[in-house]
N, C-alpha and C positions, 0 to 999 in steps of 0.2 A: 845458452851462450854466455849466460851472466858471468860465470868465474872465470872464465878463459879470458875474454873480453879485457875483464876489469883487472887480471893477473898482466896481458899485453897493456894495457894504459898505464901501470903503475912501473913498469920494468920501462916503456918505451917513456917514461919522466913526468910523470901527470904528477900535479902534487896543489897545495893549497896557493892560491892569490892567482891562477891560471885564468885568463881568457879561453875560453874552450866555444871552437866550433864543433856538433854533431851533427854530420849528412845524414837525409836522410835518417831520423830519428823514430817516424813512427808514431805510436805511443807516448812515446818520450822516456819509457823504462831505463835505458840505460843514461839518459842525460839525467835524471834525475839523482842515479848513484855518481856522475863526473858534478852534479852540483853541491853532494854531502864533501868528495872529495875537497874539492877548491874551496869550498864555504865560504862565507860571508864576504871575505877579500878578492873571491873569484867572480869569474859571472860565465854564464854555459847558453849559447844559441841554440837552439835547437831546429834545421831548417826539414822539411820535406815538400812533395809535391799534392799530397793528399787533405785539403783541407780539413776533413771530418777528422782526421786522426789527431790533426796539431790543435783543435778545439777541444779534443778530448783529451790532449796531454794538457792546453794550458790549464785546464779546470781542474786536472789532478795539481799540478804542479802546484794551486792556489791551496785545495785542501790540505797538502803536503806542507803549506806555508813555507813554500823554497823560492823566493823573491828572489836569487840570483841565477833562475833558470827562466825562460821567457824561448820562444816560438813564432817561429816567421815561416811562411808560405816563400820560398828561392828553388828554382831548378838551375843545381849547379852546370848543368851542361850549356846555360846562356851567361851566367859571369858571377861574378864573386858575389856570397852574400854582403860580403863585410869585409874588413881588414884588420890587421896587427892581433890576428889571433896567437896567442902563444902553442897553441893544440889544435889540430883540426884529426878528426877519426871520420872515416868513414868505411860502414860493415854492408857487404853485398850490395854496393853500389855500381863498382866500375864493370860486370857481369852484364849490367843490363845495359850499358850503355854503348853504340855504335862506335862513338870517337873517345874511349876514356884518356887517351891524351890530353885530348883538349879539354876534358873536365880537371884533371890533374892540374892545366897549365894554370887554368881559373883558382884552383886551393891552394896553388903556391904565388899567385898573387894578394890572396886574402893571408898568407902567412906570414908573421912578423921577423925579420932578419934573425936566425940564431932557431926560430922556432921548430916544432916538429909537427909531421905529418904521420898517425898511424892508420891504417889498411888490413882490410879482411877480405878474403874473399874465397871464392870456391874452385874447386877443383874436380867436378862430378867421374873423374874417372876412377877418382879414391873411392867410390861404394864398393861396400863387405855385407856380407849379411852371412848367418849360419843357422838353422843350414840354408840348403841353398833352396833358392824361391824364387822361381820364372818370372812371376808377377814384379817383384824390383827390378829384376832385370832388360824389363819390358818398360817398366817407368823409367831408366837412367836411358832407355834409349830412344823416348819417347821426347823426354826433357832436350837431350844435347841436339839431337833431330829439329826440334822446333826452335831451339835458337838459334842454332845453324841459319834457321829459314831466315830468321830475325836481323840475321847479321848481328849478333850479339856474343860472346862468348863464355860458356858453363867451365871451360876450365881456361881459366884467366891467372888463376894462382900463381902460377910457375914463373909468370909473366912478369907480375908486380915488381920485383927487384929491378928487372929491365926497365920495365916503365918509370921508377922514381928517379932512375939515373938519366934516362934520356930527357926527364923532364928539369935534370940539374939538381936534384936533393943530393945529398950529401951523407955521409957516415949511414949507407942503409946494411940495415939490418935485417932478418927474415928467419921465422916459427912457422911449426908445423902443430896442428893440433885436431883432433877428429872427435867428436862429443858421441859416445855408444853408450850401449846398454844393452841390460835384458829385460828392462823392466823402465815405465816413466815416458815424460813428453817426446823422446829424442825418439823412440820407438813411432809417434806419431805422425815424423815430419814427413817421410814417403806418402803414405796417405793423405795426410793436409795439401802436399804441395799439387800430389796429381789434383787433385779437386780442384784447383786454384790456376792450374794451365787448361784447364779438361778445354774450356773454350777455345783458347789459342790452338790445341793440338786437333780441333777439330777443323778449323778454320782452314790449317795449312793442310789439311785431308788425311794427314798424318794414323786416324783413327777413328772407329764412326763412335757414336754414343753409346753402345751397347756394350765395346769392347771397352771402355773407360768406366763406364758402371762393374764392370765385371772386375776390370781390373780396379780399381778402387776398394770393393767387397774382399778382392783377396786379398789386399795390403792391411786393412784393417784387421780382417783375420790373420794374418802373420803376426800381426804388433801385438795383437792382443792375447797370441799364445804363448803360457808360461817358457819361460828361457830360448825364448830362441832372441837371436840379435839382431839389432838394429841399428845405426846411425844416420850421421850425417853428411854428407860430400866433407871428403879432406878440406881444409880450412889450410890457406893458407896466412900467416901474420907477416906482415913488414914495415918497419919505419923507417924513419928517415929526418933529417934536419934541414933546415936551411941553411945558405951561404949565409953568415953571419954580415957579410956584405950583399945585399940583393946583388946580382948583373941585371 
């Protein structure tokens, strides 16, 4: 996701001396490259909900020697981290969330009058694969099945333009981009991700453990057979700005 990512923050007005919020960060990988961006004049938040991960970004961040990126523990879905951000991104965040309004409502409070809001998110009905291979098509329906149950929603994409408007952004915008191959990590995501639901899918009864081991072995076997193809859920991009006057 790095180049697409970072080709939407440069297009949707990322540039140097920026205050940048990152939801949901992770790692901290890609706040690290919005910290090279803004440099020295800028500063980059980095918030998530998983404290092992934002330990393991601040210690990179320190090795990195990038003093204007730094790492807080916020779940945007209870209130703003912060305010007068001039950028706030946030990538497969509002998917997982029940009320992503009301998350929205919180990033355009933390948003400084004039500023911009950019969004990633997914679209699971966009999967492709060639040739064709029961086993993905078993996981994409295994995925939207369990967040269904979840009250959460896998294809939110389409959505986003709606959502930035009802939430009063302004000049929004909206990209289409889908990361494939025939070869490389993108071929791995199917695999990685059933691995990473296998409990939730089993919990809603959705699928016993047998059939998720099975199906697991076959997905890595697809990825890993010369030319055949692979991606990732259609990706949906959107920005948007604030009322240069708040309401």
């Amino acid at each position: 996701m790095r180049p697409t990512s970072l080709d939407l923050l440069q297009r949707a007005g990322l540039k140097p001396g920026m205050n940048v919020l990152e939801i949901a960060c992770g790692g901290g990988d890609l706040a690290f490259d919005i910290g090279h961006i803004v440099g020295p004049s800028g500063q980059v938040l980095g918030t998530d909900i998983d404290q092992t991960k934002l330990d393991l970004a601040t210690r990179e961040a320190r090795e990195q020697r990038l003093t204007n990126v730094t790492f807080l523990f916020a779940d945007i879905t209870q209130s703003p981290a912060a305010r007068d951000f001039d950028l706030i991104h946030a990538r497969f965040v509002l998917t997982h969330l029940t009320n992503p309004a009301q998350a929205l409502a919180h990033l355009r409070m933390a948003l400084r009058p004039g500023g911009i809001i950019v969004l990633e998110d997914i679209d699971f009905r966009g999967y492709f694969c060639y040739p064709d291979c029961a086993a993905i098509w078993r996981y994409v329906q295994l995925y939207a099945d369990t967040t269904q149950r979840k009250g959460v929603d896998a294809n939110i994409g389409p959505r986003l333009p709606s959502l930035l408007c009802d939430a009063g952004f302004e000049n929004i915008r909206m990209n289409i981009v889908q990361p494939s191959g025939t070869e490389g990590e993108v071929k791995l995501i199917s695999p990685l991700t059933m691995e990473n639901i296998a409990d939730a899918v089993i919990a809603e009864g959705l699928a016993t453990s047998e059939e998720i081991d099975r199906l697991v072995a076959e997905l890595y076997a697809y990825a890993r057979t010369p030319g055949t193809l692979g991606c990732m859920p259609r990706i949906f991009e959107a920005w948007a700005t604030q009322a240069a006057v708040a309401s």
